[in-house]
N, C-alpha and C positions, 0 to 999 in steps of 0.2 A: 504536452507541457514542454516549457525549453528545457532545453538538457546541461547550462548551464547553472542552472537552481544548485546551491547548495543546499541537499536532503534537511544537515540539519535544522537550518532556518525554516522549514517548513514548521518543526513543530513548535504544537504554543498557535499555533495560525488556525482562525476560525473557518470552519469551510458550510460553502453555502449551493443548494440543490440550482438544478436549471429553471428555477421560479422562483428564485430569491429568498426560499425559506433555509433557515440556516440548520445544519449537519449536528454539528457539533467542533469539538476542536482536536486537528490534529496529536495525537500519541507516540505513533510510531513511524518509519517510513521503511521501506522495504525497495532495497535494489534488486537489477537483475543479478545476476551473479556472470553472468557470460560480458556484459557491457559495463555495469558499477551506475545505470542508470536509474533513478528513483524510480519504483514500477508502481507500486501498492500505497496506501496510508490508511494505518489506522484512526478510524476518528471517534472517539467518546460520546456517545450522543445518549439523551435522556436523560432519563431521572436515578433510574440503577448503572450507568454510567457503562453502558455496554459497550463493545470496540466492534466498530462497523469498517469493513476493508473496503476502500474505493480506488479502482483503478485511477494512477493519475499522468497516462499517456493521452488521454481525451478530456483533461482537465486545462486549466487554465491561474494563473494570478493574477487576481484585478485589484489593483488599489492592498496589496496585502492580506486580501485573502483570496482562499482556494474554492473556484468555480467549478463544480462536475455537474457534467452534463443529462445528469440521469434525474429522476422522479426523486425527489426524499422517503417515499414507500418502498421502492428497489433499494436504495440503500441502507432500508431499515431490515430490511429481507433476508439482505444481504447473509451468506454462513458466516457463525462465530468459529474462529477458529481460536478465540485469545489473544494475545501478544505477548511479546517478549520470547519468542520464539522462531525458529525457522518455519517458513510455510512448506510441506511437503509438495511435491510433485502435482498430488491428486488434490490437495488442498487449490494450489494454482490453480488448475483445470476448473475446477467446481467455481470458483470465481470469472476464469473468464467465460465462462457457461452460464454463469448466475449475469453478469452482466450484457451479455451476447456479442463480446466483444470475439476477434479474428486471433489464434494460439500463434506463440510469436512462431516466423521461421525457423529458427536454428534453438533449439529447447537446451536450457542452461544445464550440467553436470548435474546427478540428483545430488552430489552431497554437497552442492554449495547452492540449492534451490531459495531461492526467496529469504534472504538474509537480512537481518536489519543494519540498518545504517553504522557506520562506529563498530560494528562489528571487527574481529582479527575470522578473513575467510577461512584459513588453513585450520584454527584451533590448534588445539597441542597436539603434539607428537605422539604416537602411536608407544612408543617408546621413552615418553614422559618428560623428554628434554624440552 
């Protein structure tokens, strides 16, 4: 995907399989934490409104919505992990395993792993200033 995309604009944006059937609509989007590049998005898909994570390094924008290049059954498959939260390490892993996608080079810090968007990376002080 271009790496010029402001994350936030993404959400709110309907995203559609590599067969034209459509996802559902982006929720969340999820940087790296080493780079601050959109990595992840959650998408709300179905009837019980579930958040399905799709990698969006092999994704695309056409015409305003978000093209991934996988099956809508793989991304239905896909692990829940939730949202509104940080993706853990193994969480990662399990998705780019779930997608058969290549683990990036250089692996982000674990405690700034898989962060959403808008987020403050540091959070508060240990010390509570």
């Amino acid at each position: 995907m271009q790496t010029d995309v402001d994350p936030r604009t993404l959400i709110g944006r309907k995203a559609f399989d590599r067969n034209g059937s459509r996802l559902g609509t982006i929720d969340e989007v999820y940087l790296d934490d080493a780079t601050g590049v959109p990595e992840w998005a959650a998408i709300r898909t179905g009837l019980f409104s579930r958040d399905a994570f799709i990698p969006l390094a092999p994704s695309e924008l056409v015409d305003g919505t978000l093209r991934v290049p996988f099956e809508r059954a793989l991304v239905k498959d896909s692990p829940d992990f939730g949202v509104g939260r940080h993706l853990s390490p193994e969480q990662e892993l399990q998705l780019y395993h779930h997608y058969g996608l290549d683990l990036p080079s250089t692996p982000a810090p674990d405690v700034l792993f898989g962060r959403i968007a808008g987020t403050d990376p540091t959070g508060p002080s240990p010390s509570g200033d």
